[in-house]
MARSEBA-59652 format. One record per residue (C-alpha): y, x, z. Coordinates in steps of 0.02 Angstrom, whole numbers. Layout:
<pts>
(pt (Y; X; Z))
...
</pts>
This chain:
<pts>
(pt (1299; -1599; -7801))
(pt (1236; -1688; -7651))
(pt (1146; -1864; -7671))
(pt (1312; -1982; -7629))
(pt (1174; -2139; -7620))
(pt (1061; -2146; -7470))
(pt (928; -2262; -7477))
(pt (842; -2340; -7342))
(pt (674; -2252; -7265))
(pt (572; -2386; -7234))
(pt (612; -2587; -7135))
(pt (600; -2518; -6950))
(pt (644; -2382; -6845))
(pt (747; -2243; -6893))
(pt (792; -2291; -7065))
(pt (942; -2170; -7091))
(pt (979; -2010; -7005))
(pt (1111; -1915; -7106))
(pt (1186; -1778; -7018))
(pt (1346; -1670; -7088))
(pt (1246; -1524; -7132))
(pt (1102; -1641; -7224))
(pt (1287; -1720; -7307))
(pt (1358; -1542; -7350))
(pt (1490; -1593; -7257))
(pt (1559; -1533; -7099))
(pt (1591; -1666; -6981))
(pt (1533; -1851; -7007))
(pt (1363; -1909; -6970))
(pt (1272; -2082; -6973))
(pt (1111; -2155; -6895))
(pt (1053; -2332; -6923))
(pt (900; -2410; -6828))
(pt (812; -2555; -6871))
(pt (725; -2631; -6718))
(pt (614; -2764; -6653))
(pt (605; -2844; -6477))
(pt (557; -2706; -6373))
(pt (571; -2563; -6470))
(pt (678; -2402; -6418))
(pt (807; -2301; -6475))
(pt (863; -2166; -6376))
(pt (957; -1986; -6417))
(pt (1045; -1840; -6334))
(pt (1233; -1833; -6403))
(pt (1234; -1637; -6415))
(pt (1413; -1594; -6453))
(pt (1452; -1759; -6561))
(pt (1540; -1908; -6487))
(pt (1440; -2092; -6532))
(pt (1504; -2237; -6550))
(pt (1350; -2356; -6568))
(pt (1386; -2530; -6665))
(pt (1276; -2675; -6645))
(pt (1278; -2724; -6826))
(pt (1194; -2865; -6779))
(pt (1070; -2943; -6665))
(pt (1046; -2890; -6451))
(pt (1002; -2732; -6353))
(pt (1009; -2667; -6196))
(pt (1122; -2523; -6180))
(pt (1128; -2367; -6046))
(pt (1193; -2183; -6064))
(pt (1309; -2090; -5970))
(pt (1248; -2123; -5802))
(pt (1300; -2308; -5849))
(pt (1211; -2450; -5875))
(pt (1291; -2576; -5992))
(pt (1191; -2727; -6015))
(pt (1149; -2829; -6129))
(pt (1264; -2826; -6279))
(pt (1271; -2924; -6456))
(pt (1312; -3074; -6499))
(pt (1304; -3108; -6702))
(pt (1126; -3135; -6761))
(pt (1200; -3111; -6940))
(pt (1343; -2994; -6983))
(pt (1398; -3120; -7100))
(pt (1455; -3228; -6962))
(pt (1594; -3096; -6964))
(pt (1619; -3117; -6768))
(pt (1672; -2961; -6686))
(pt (1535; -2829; -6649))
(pt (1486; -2757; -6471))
(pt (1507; -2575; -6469))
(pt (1497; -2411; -6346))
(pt (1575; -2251; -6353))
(pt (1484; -2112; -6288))
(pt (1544; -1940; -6263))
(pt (1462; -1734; -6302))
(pt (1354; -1687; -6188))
(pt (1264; -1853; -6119))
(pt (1089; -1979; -6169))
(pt (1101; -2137; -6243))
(pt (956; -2258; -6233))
(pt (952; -2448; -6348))
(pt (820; -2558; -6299))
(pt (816; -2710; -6424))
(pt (788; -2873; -6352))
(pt (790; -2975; -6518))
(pt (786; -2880; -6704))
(pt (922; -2799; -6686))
(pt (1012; -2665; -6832))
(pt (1098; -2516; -6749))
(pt (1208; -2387; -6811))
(pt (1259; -2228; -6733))
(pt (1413; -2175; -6793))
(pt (1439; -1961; -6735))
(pt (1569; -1817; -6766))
(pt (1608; -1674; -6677))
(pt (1692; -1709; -6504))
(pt (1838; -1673; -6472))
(pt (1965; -1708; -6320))
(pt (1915; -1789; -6140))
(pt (1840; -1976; -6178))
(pt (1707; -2065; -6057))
(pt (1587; -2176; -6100))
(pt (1663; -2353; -6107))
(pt (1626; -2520; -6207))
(pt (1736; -2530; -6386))
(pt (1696; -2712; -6418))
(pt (1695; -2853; -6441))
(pt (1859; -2857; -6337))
(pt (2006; -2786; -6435))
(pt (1941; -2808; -6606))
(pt (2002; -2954; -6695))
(pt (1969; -3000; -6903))
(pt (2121; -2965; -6989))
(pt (2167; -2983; -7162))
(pt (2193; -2845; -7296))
(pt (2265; -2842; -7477))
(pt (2291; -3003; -7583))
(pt (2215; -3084; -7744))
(pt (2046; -3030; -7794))
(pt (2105; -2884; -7677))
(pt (2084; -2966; -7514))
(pt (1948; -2911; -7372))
(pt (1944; -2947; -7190))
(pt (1943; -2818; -7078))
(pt (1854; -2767; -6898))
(pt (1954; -2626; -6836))
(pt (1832; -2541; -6699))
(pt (1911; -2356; -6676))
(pt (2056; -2328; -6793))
(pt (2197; -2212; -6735))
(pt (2290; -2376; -6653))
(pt (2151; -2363; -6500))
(pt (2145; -2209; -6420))
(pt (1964; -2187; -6374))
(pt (1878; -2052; -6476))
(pt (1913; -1868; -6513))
(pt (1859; -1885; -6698))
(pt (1789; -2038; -6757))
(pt (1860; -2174; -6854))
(pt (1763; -2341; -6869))
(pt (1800; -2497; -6966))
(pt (1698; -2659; -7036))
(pt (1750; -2729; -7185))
(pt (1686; -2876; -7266))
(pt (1725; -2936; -7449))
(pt (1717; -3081; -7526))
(pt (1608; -3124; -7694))
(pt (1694; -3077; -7834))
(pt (1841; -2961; -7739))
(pt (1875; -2784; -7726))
(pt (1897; -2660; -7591))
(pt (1953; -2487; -7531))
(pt (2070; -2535; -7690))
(pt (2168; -2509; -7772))
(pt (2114; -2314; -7781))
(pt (2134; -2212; -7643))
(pt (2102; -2022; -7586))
(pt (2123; -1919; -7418))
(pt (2038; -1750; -7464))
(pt (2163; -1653; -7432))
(pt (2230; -1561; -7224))
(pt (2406; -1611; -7265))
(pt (2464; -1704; -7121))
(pt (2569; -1833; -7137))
(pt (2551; -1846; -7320))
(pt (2362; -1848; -7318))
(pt (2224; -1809; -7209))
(pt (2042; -1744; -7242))
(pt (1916; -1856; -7193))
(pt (1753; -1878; -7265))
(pt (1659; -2054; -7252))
(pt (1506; -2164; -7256))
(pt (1495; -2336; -7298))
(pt (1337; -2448; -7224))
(pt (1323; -2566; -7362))
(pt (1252; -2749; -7328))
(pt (1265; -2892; -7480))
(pt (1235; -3091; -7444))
(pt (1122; -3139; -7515))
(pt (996; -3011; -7482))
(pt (971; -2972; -7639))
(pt (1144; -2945; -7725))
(pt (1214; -2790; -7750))
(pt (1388; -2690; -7763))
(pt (1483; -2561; -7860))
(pt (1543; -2423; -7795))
(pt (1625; -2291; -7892))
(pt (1683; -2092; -7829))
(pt (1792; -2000; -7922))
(pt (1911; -1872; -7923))
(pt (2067; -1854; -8025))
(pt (1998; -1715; -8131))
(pt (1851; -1785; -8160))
(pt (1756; -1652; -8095))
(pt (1669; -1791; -7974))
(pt (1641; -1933; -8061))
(pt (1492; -2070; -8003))
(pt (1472; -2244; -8002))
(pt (1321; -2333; -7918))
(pt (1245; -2492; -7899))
(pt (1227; -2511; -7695))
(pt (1102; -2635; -7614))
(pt (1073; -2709; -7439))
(pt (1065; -2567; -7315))
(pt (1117; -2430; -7438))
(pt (1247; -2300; -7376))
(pt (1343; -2205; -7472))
(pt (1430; -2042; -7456))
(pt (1624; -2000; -7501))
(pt (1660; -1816; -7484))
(pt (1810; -1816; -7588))
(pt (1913; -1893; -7714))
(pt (1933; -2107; -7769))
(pt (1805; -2230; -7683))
(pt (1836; -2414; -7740))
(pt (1698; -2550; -7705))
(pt (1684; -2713; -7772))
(pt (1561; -2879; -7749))
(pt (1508; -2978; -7893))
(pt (1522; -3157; -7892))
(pt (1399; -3265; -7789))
(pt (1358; -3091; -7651))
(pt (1511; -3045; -7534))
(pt (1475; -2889; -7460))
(pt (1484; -2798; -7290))
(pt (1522; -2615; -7254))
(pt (1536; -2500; -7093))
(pt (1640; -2350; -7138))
(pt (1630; -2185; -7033))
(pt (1770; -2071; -7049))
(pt (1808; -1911; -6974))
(pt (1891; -1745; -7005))
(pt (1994; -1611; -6930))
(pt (2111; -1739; -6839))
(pt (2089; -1920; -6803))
(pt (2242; -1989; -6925))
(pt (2202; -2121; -7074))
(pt (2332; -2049; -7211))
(pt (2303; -2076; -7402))
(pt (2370; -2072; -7594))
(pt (2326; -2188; -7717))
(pt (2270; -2157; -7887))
(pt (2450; -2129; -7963))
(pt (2360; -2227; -8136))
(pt (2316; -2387; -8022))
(pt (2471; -2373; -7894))
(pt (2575; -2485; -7968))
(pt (2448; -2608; -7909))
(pt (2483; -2556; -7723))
(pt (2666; -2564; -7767))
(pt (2675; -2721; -7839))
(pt (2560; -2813; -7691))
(pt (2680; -2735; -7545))
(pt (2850; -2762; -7589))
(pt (2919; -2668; -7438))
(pt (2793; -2498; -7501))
</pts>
């Protein structure tokens, strides 16, 4: 079985570099980079589309024969305010110069279709509610299937509150059965505040032939190759995640745990 935590390699630079075949997976792969003013982070896309997402803090951002500035605005995630991302395409360089500390991640899948290089954010993402109760989260949708500007990827923040739970109740897509469910696999980029809290996260599949729960901590990531994936924040931390989803077509479709769907049921009356 393939480690499903991913700890951190060290406070700066390159402190995550998981690529599908390093995940046993075939198509989603994350980068995060840790910078100070000044430092660099530059790559080649390959045949992978990017979408780069200024988790927090400034850079200056050029690839694709285009030079895009400045970007970032938050200095914190956990002022929640939407993030400034790019989209870059196969086949071109990418180049982050910080101009503050900055934390960067590099979201990649395989690319697919005819996308250029263009800004994602913060324009066009808005915090939006999800779930209710102890169930509620709030929601930065960067590249979900209702924007049309990758071949692959899927991108979403998602921040919970202390004591809530999320990606809950139960849910699974594992499974190339359009519309019912789709395959994707997907990271989470974990963040807790305060620095020092932690989160659950448990992966399971019905059978129980996959069954792990872990204790995540502030720039953890874990891995979901199949099967359950609920999360949840213990009173006093509220945790962050950025999710990274992709698969053999760029659609969001799940089941729920059939044992916790009544939850689901009860919560959305229209369902």
């Amino acid at each position: 079985m393939v480690d499903l935590l991913r700890k951190p390699k060290g406070t700066r630079g390159k402190v995550h570099d998981i690529s599908a075949a390093d995940a046993g997976w075939g198509y989603v792969g994350f980068g995060l980079y840790r910078l100070e003013a000044g430092d660099v982070a530059a790559e080649l896309t390959g045949d992978r589309e990017v979408i780069l997402v200024l988790v927090e803090g400034k850079a200056r951002v050029s690839g694709a024969g285009q030079d895009f500035g400045e970007m970032g605005a938050r200095m914190d995630v956990f002022e929640k305010t939407p993030p400034h991302c790019v989209y870059f395409p196969g086949g071109v360089d990418w180049r982050a110069e910080a101009t503050t500390a900055c934390t960067l991640a590099v979201c990649t899948a395989p690319y697919m279709g005819d996308y250029q290089a263009q800004r994602l954010g913060p324009e066009g993402i808005s915090l939006l509610p999800r779930g209710a109760g102890a169930n509620l989260r709030l929601v930065n949708n960067i590249a979900m299937e209702g924007r049309d500007v990758a071949g692959s990827l899927l991108v979403t923040e998602v921040f919970t509150p202390q004591g809530n739970w999320s990606s809950y109740p139960s849910h699974r897509h594992d499974e190339d059965d359009f519309p019912r469910m789709t395959y994707l696999e997907e990271t989470y980029y974990m963040r807790l505040n305060p620095g020092q809290g932690f989160g659950i996260q448990r992966v399971y599949t019905e059978d129980g032939s996959l069954d792990e729960t872990m204790a995540v901590k502030n720039h953890d990531v874990t891995l979901v190759p199949k099967g359950h994936h609920p999360c949840g924040a213990p009173y006093g931390y509220e945790m962050y995640y950025l999710n990274v989803m992709a698969g053999p077509r760029r659609n969001w479709r799940f089941q729920n745990d059939p044992d916790h769907d009544w939850i689901y049921r009860r919560d959305t009356p229209t369902a």
